[in-house]
N, C-alpha and C positions, 0 to 999 in steps of 0.2 A: 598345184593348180586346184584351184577350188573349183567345187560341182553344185550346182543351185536344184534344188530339187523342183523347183519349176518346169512345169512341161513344159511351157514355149520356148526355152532353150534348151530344148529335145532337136534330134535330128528329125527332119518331117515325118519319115518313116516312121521311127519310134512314136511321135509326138500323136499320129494317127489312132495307134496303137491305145494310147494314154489317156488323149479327149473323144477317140471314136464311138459312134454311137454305140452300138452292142456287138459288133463284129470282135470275132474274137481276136487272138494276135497272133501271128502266121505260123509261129509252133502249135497251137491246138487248135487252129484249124487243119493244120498236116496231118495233128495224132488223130484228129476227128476223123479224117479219111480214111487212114491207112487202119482203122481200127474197125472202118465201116466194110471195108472192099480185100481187106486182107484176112483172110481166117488167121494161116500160121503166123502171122505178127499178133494176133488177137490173142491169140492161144500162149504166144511167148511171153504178152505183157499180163496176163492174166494169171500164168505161171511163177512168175517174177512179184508180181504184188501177192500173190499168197503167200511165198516166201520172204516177203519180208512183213506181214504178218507174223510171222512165227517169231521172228529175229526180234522184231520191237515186243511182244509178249515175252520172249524171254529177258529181254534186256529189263524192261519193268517192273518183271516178278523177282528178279534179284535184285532191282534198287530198294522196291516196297518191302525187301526183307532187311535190307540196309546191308548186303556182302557187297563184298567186293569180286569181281571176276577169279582172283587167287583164290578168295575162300569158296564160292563156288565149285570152283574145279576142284577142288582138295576136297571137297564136301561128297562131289559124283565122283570121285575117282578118275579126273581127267586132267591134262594138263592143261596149263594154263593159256599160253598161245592156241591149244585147240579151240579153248571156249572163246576165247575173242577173235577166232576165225568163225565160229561158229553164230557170232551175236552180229559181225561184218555182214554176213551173206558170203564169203568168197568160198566156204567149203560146198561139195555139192554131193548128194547120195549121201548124207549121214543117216546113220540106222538108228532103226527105232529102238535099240536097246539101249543107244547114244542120249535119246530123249527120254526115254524112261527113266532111266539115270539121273539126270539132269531134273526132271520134274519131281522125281522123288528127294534129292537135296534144296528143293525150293519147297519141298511139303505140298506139292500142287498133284494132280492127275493128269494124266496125258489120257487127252479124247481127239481121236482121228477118225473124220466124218465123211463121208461122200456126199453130197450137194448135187443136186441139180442146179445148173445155174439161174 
């Protein structure tokens, strides 16, 4: 079945969404609320996007050196599967001796800052 990228053979809903004037589209108008009126949701997404901050800087700083995730890890002394839990997001609480490690086989510095938001 072929799909036309044409909005008017969008479902109304969708099609709303697609030609509407500036209204957003019903997901970020949710996150927009729940982001306004919820601290601990605020705090969880806010927590969560710092984290994968990290994960795409490290992913980066290992392509811009041109390794490969094996050689990384053989580089910091880690194995392999760790560091691509590690570039994932699904590991949680890794230690800063983990990063140091890790920045020191990419030739980088590890700077951990506190922010006021």
């Amino acid at each position: 079945m072929k799909t036309s990228s044409n909005p008017k053979n969008l479902n109304p809903q969708y099609r709303k969404t697609v030609e509407g004037p500036s209204s957003p589209p019903p997901f970020q108008a949710w996150l927009h609320r729940q982001l306004e009126n919820d601290e601990e949701f605020r705090k969880r997404v806010e927590e969560r996007l710092n984290e994968l901050q990290l994960e795409q800087q490290l992913i980066k700083k290992r392509r811009e050196r041109g390794l490969t995730q094996a050689q990384l890890a053989r580089y910091a002394r880690l194995g392999q599967p760790y560091l691509a839990k590690l570039e994932s997001g699904s590991l949680r609480n890794v230690e800063v001796k983990t990063l140091i490690k890790t920045a020191t086989a990419l030739g980088c510095r590890l700077k951990i800052v506190f922010e006021d938001p």
